[in-house]
DOFIDREN-416649 format. One line per 10 residues: their letters; for each residue x, y, z of N, C-alpha, C, O, CB. Coordinates in Angstrom, 3 decimals. Glycine has a CB too. Example, Ala and Ser with C-alpha at 12.3 -4.5 7.8 and 13.67 -1.06 7.14 Angstrom:
# DOFIDREN-416649
as) 13.190:-5.690:7.800:12.300:-4.500:7.800:13.200:-3.300:7.800:14.236:-3.319:8.465:11.308:-4.473:9.046  12.850:-2.250:7.080:13.670:-1.060:7.140:12.900:0.030:7.870:13.409:1.138:8.039:14.084:-0.598:5.725 .
This chain:
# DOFIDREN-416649
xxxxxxxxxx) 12.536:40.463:37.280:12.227:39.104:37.677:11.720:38.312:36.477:12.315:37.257:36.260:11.192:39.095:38.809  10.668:38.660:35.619:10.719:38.247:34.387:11.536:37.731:33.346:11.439:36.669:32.731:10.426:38.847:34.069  12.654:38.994:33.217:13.369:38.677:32.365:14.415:37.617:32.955:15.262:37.390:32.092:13.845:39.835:31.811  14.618:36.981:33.982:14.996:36.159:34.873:14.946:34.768:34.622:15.863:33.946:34.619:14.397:36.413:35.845  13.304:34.582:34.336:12.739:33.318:33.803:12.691:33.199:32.246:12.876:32.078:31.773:11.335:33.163:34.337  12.437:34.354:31.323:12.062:34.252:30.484:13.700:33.808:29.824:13.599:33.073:28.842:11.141:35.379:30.170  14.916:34.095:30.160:16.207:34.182:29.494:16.497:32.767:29.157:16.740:32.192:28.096:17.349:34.857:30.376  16.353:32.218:30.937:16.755:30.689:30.281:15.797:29.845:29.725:16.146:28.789:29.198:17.329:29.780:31.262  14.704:30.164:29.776:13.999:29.248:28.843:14.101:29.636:27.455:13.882:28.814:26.565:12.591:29.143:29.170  14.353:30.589:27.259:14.951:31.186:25.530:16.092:29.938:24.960:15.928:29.184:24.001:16.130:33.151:25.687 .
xxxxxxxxxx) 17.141:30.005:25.792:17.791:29.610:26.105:18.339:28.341:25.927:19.273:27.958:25.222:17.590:29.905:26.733  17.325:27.548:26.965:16.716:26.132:27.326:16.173:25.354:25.566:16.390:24.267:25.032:15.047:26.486:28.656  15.474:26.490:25.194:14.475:26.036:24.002:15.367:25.996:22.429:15.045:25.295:21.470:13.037:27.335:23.916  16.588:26.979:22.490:17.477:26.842:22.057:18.369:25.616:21.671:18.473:24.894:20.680:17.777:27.453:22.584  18.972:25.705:22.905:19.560:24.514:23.076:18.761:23.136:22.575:19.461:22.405:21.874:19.841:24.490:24.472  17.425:22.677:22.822:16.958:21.673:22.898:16.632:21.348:21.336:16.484:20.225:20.853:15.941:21.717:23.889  16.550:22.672:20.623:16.258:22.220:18.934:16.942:22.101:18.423:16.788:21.809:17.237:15.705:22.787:18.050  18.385:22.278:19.088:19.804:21.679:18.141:19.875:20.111:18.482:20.541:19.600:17.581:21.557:22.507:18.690  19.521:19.259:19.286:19.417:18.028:19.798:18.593:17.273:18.595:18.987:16.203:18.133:18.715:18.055:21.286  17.147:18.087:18.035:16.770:17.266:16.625:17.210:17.965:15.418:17.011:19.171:15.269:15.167:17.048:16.419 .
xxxxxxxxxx) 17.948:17.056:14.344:18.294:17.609:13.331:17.105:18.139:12.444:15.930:17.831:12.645:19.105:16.756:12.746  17.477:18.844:11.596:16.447:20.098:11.087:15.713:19.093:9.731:16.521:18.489:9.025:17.547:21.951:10.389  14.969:19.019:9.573:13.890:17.964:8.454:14.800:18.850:7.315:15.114:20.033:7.189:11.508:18.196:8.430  15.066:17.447:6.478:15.970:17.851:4.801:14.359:17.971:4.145:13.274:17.497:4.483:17.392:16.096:3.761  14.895:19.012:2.843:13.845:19.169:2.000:14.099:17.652:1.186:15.132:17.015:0.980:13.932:20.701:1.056  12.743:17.406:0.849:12.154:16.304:-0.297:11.871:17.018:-1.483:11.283:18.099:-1.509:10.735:15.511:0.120  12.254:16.463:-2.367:12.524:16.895:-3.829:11.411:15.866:-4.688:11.616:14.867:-5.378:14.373:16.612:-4.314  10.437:16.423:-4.399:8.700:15.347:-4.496:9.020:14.818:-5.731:9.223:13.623:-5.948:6.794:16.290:-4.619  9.080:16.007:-6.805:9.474:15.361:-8.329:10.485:13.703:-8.463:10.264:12.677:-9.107:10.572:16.758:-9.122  11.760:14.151:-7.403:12.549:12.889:-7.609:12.019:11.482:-6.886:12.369:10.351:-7.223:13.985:13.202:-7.079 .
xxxxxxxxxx) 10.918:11.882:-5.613:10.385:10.767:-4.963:9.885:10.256:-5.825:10.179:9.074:-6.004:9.600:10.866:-3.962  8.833:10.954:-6.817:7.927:10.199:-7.528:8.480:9.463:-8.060:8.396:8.264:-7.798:7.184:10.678:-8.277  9.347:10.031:-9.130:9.921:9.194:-10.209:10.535:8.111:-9.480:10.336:7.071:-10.108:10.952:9.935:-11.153  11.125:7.927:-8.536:12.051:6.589:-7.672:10.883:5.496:-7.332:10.887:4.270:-7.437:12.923:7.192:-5.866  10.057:6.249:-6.962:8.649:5.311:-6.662:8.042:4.774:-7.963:7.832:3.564:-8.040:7.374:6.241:-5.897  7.751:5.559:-8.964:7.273:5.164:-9.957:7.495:4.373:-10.933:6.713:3.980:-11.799:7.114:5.767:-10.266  9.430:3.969:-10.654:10.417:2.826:-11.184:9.946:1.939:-9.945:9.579:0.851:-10.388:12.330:3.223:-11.331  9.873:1.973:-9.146:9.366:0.437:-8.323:8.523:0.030:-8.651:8.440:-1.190:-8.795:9.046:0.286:-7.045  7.532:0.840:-8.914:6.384:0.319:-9.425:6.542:-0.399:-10.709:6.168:-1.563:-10.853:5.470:1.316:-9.550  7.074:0.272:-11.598:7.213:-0.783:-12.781:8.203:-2.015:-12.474:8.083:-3.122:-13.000:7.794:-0.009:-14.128 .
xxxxxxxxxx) 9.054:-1.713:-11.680:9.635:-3.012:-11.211:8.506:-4.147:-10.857:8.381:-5.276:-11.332:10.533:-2.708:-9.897  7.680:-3.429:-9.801:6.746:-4.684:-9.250:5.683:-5.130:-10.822:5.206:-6.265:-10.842:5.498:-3.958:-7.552  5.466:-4.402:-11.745:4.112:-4.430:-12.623:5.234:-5.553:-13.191:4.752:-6.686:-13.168:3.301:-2.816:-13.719  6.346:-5.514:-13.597:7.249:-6.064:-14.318:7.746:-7.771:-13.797:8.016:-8.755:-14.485:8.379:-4.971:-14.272  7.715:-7.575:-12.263:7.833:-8.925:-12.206:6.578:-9.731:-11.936:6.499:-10.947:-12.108:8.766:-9.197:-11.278  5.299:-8.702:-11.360:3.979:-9.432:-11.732:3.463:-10.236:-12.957:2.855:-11.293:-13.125:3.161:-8.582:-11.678  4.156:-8.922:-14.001:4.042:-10.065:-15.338:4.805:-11.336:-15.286:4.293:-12.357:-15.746:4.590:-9.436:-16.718  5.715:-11.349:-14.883:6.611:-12.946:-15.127:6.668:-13.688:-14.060:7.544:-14.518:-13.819:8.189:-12.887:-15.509  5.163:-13.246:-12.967:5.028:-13.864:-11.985:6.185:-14.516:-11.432:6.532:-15.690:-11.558:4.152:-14.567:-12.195  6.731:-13.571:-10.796:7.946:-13.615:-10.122:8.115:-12.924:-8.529:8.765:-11.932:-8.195:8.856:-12.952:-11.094 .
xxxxxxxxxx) 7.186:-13.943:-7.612:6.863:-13.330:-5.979:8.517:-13.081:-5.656:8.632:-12.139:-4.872:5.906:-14.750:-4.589  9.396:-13.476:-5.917:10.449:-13.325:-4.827:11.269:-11.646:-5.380:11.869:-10.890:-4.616:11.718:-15.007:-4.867  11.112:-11.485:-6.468:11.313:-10.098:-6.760:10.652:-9.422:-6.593:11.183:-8.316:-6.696:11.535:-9.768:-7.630  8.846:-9.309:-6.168:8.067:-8.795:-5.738:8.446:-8.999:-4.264:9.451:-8.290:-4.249:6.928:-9.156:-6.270  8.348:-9.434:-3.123:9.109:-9.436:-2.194:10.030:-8.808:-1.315:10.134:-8.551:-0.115:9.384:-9.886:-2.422  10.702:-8.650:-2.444:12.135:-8.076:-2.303:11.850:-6.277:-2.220:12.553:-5.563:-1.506:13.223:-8.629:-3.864  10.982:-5.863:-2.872:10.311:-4.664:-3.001:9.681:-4.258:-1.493:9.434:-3.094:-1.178:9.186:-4.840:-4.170  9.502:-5.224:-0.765:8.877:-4.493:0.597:10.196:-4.433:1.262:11.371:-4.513:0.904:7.573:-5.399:1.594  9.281:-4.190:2.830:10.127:-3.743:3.801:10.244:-5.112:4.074:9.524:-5.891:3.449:9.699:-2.680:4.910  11.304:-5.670:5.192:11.088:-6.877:6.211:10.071:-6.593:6.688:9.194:-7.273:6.156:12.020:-7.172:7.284 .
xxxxxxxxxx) 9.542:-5.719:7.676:8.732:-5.917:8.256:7.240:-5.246:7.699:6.274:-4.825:8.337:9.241:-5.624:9.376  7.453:-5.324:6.473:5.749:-4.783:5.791:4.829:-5.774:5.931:5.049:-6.982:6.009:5.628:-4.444:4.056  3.437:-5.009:5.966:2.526:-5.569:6.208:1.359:-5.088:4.557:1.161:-4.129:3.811:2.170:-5.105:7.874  0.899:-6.502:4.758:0.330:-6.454:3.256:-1.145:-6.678:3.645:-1.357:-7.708:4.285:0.989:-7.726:2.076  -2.191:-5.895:3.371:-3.612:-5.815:3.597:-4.799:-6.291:2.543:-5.917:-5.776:2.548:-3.791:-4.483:3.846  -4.445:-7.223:1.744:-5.354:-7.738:0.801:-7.029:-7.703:1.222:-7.394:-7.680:2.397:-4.857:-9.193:0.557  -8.039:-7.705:-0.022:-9.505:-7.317:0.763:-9.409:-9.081:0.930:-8.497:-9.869:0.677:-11.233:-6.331:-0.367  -10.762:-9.265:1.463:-11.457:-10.345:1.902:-10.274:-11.698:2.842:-10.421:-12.877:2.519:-12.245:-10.911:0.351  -9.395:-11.391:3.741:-8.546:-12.135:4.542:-7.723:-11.106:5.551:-7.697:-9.907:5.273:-7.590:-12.997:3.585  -6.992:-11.658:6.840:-6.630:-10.442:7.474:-5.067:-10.295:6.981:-4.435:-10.880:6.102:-6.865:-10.513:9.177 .
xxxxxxxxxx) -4.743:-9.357:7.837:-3.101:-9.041:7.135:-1.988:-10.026:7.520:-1.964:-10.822:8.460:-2.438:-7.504:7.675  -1.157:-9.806:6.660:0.264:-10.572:5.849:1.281:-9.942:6.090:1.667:-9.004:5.392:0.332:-10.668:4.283  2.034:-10.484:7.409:2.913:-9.477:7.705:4.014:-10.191:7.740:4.129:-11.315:8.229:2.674:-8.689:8.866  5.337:-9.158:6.907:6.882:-9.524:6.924:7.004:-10.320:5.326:6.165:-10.921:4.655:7.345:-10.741:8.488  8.373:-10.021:5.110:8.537:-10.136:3.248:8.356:-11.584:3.060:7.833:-11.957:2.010:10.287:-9.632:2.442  8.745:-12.512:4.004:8.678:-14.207:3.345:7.032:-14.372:2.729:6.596:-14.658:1.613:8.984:-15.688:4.924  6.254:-13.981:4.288:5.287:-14.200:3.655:4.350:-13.709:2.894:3.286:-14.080:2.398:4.967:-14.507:4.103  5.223:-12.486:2.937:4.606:-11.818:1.415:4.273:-12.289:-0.174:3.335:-12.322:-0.971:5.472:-10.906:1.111  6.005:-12.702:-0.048:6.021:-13.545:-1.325:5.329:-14.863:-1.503:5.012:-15.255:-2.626:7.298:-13.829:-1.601  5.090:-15.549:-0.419:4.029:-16.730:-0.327:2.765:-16.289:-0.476:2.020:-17.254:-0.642:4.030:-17.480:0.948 .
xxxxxxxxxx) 2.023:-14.959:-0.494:0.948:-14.270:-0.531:0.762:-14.504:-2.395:-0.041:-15.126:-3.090:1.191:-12.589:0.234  2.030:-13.596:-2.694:1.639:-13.666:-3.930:2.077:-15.436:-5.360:1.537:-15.759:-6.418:2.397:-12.108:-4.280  2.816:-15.832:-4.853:2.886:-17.191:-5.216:1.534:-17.558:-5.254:0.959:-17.558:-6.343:3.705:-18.052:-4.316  0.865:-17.909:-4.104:-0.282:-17.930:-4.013:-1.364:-17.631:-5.656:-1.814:-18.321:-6.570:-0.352:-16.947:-2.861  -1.361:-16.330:-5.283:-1.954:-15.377:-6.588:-1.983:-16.019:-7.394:-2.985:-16.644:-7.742:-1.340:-14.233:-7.131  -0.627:-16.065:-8.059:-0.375:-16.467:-9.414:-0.946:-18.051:-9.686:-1.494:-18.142:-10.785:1.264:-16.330:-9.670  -0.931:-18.970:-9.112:-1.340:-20.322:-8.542:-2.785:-20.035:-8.977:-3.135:-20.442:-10.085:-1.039:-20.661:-6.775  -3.534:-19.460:-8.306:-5.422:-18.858:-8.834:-5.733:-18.278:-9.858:-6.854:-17.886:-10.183:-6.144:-17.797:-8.051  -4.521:-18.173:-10.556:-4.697:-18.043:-12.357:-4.369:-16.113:-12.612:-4.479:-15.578:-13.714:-6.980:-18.641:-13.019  -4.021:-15.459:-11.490:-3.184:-13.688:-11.809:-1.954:-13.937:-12.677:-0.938:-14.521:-12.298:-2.432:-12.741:-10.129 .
xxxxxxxxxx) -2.198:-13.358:-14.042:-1.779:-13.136:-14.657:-0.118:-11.440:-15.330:1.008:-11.140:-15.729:-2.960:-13.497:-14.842  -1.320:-11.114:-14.949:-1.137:-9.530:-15.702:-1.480:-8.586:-14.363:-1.991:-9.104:-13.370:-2.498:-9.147:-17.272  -1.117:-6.976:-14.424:-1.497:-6.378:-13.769:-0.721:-5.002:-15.008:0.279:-5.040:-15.726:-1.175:-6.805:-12.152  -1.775:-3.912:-14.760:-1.413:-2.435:-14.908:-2.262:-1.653:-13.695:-3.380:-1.737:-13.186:-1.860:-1.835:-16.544  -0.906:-0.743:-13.520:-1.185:-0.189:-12.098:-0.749:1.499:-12.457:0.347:1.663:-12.993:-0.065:-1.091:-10.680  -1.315:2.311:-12.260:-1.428:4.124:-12.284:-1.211:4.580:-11.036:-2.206:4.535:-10.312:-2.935:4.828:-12.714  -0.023:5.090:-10.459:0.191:5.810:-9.362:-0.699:7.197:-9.822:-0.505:7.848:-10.849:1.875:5.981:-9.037  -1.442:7.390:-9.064:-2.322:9.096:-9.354:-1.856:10.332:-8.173:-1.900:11.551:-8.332:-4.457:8.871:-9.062  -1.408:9.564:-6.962:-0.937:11.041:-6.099:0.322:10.376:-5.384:0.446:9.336:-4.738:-2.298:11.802:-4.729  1.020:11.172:-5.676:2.750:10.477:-4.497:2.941:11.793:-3.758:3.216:12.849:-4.329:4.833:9.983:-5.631 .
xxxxxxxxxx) 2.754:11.633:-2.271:2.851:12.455:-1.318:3.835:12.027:-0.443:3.533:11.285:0.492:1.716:12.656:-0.753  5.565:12.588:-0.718:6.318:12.275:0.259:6.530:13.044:1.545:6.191:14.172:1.902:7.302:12.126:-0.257  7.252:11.990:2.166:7.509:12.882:3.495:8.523:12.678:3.752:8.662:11.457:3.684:6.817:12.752:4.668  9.963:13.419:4.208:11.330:12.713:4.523:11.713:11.464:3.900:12.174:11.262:2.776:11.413:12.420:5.876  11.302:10.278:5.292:11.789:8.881:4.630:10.539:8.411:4.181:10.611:7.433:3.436:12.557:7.732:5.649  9.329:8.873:4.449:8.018:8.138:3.754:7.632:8.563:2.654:8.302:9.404:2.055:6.838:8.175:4.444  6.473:8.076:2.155:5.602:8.524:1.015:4.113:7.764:1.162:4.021:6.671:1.720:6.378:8.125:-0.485  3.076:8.399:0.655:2.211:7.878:0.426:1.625:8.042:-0.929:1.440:9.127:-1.480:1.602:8.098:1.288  1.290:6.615:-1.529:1.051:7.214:-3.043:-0.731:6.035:-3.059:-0.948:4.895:-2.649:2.925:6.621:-4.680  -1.747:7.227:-3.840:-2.899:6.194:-3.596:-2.395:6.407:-5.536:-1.564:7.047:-6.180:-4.965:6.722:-2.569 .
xxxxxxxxxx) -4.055:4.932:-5.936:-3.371:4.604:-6.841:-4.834:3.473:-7.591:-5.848:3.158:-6.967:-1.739:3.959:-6.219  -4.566:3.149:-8.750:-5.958:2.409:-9.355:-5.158:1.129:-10.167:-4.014:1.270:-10.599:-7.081:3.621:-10.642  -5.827:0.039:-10.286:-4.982:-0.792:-11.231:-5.912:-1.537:-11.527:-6.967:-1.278:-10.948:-3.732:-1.518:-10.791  -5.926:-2.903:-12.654:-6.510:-3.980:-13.298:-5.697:-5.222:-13.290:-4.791:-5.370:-14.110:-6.810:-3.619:-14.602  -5.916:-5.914:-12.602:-5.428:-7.637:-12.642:-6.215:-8.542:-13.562:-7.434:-8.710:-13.526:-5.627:-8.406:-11.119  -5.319:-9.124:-14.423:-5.598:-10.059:-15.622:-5.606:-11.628:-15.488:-4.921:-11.694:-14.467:-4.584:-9.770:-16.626  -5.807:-12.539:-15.702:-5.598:-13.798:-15.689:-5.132:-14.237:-17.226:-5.311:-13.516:-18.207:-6.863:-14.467:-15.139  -4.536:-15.480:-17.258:-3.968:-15.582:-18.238:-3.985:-15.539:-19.581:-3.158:-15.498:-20.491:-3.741:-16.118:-18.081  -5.891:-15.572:-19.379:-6.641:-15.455:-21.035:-6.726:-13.547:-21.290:-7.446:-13.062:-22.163:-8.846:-16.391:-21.008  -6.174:-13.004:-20.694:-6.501:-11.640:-20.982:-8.044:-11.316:-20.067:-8.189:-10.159:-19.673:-6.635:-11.473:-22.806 .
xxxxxxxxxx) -8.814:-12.024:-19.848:-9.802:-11.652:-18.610:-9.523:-10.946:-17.784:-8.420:-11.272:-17.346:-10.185:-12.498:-17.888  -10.027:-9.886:-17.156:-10.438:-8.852:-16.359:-10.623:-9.591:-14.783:-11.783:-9.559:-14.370:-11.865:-8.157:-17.048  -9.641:-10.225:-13.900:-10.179:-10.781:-12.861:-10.773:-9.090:-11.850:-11.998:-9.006:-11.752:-8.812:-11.970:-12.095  -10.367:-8.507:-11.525:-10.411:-7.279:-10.641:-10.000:-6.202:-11.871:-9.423:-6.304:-12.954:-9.223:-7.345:-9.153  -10.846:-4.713:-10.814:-10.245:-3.274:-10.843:-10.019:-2.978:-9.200:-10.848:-3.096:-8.298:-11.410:-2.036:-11.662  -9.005:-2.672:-9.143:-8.341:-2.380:-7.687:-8.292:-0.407:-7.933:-8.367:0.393:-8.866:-6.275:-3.418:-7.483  -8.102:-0.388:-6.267:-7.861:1.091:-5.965:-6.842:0.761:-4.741:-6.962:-0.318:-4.162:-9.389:2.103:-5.531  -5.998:1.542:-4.410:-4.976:1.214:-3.375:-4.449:2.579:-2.479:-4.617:3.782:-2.679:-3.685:0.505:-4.185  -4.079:2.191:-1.921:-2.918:3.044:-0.587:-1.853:2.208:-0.477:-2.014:1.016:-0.216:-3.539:3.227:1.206  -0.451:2.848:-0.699:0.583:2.059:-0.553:1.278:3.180:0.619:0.847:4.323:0.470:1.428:1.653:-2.098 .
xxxxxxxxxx) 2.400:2.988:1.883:2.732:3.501:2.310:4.234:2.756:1.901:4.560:1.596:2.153:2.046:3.743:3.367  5.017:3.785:1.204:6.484:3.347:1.022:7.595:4.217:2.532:7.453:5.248:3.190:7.009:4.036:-0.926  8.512:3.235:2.511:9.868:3.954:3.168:10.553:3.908:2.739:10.695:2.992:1.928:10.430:3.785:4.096  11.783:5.105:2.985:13.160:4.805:2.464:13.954:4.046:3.447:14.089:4.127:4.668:13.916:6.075:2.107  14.561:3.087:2.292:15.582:2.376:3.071:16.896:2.014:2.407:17.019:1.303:1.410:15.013:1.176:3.543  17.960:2.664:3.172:19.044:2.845:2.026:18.745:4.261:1.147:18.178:5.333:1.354:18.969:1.427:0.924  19.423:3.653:0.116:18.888:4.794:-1.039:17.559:4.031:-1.970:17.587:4.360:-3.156:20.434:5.250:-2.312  16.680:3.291:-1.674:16.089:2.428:-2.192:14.266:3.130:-1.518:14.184:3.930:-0.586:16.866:0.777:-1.692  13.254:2.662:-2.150:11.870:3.078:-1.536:11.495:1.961:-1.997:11.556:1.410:-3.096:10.999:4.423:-1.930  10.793:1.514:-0.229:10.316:-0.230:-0.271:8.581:0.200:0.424:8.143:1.137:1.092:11.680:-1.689:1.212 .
xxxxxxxxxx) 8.022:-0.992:-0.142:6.584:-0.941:0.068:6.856:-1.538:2.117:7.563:-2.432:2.581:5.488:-2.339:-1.413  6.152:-0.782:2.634:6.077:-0.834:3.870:4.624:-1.403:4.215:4.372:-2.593:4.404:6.420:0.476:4.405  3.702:-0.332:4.264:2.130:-1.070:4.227:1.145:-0.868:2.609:1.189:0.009:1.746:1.068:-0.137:5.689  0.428:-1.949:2.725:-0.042:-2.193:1.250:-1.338:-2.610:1.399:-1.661:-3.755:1.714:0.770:-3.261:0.402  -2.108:-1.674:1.170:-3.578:-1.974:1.032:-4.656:-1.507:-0.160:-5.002:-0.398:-0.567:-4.076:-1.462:2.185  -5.008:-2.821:-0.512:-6.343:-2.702:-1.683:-7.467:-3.108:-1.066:-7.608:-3.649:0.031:-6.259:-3.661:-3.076  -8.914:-2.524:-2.567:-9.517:-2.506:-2.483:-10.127:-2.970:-3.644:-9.941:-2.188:-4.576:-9.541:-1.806:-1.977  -10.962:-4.210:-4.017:-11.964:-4.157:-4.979:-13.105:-2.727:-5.557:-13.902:-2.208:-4.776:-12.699:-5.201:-4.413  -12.941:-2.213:-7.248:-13.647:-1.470:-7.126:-15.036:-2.139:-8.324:-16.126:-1.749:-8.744:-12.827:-0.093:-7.285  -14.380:-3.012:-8.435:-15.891:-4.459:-9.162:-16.694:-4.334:-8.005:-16.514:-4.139:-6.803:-15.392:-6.708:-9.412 .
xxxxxxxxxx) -17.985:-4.577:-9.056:-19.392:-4.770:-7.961:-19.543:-6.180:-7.225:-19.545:-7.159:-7.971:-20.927:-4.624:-8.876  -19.659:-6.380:-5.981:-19.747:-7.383:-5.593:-21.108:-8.195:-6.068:-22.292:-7.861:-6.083:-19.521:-7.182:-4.363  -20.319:-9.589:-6.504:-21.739:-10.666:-7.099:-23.249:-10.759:-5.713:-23.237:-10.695:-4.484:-20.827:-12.898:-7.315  -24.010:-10.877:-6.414:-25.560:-10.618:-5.929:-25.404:-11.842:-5.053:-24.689:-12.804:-5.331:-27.003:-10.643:-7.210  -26.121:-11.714:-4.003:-26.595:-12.757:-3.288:-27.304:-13.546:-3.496:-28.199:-13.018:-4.156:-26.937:-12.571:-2.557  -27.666:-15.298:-3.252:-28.923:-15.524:-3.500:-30.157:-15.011:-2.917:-31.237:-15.485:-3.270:-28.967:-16.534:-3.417  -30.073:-13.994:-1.973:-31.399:-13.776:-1.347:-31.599:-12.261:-1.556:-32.347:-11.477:-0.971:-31.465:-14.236:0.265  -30.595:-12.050:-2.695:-31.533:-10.282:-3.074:-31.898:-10.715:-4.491:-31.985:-9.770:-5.276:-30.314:-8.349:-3.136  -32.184:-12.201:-5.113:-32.840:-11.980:-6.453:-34.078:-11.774:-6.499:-34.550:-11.707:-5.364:-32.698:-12.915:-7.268  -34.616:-11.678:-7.084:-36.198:-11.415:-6.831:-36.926:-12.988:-6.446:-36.529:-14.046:-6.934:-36.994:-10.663:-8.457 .
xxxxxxxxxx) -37.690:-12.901:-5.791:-38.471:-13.878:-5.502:-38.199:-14.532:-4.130:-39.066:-15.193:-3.558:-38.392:-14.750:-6.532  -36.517:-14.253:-3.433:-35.703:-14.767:-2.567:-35.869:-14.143:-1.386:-35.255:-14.588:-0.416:-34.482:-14.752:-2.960  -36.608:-13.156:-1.258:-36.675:-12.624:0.082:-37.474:-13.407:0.713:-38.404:-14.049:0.225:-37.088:-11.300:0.223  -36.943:-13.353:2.417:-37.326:-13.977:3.531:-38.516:-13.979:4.160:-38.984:-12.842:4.224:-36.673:-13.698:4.257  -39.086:-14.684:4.573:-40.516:-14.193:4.954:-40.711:-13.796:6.229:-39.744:-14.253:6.840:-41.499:-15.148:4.755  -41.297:-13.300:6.868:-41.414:-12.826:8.242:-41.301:-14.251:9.402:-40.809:-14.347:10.526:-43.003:-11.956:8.329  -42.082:-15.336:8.412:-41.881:-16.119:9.480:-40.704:-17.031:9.921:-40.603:-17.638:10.988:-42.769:-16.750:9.418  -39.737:-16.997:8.758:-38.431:-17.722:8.573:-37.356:-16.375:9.332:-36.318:-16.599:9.955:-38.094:-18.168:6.579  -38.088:-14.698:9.004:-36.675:-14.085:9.947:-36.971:-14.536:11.482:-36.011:-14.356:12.232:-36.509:-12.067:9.919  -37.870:-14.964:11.940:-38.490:-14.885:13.699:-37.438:-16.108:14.435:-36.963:-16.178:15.568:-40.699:-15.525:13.907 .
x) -37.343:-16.857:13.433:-36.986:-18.758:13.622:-35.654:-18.509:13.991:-34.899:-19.447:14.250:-37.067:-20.043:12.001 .
């Protein structure tokens, strides 16, 4: 009676893993390097402040996570994101992929960079998470999120002398 039940679900379970095709190996070495030419693509048209070739680098439907505003989603207005940028005086950028972790059609690569303004000034040091996909034979930025790793400017009310008094927190 066992072997009754146990046959067709052998069977059953069989059958059902030929229905998903079997995960292709990723050849991490070649992800990187494919990723790591986009990247200089994007560092490359950052220099010649050029949003619509930056742009062109996401997905349609990527979503872009800049700090201090909420997210920027889909390539038009991506490139209006960074137009933007360049407009507030972003210049320059060098960017260091440090870990590319693919997966099939994804990857995740975290990552550190420096944005310049036009005098050679230091506007930011960034740290990032980029989530790429493949699309085509091509790897497009899908989700894109930074982080300031500059110290945020002091408040006026942590300089010395500026703290609140008991009777102004009550009010």
């Amino acid at each position: 009676m066992k072997w009754q039940v146990i046959i067709p679900l052998f069977f059953l379970a069989v059958s059902l893993s030929a229905c998903y095709p079997a995960p292709q190996d990723v050849d991490a070495e070649v992800v990187e390097q494919e990723i790591n030419e986009t990247t200089n693509t994007f560092i490359d048209a950052f220099n010649k402040g050029d949003n619509e070739i930056i742009g062109g680098l996401y997905t349609t439907d990527a979503m872009l996570m800049p700090p201090d505003t909420g997210i920027i989603e889909g390539r038009d207005a991506i490139e209006k994101f960074w137009q933007q940028i360049f407009a507030m005086g972003a210049d320059s950028i060098s960017l260091e992929n440090m870990d590319v972790a693919p997966h099939l059609l994804e990857a995740w690569v975290t990552g550190s960079g420096v944005i310049y303004n036009t005098e050679g000034d230091k506007l930011d040091e960034i740290k990032y998470i980029i989530g790429w996909q493949r699309v085509g034979e091509d790897w497009k930025i899908h989700r894109d999120i930074w982080n300031s790793s500059m110290p945020a400017p002091e408040s006026p009310m942590e300089e010395p002398g500026m703290e609140a008094s008991a009777e102004q927190e009550t009010m």
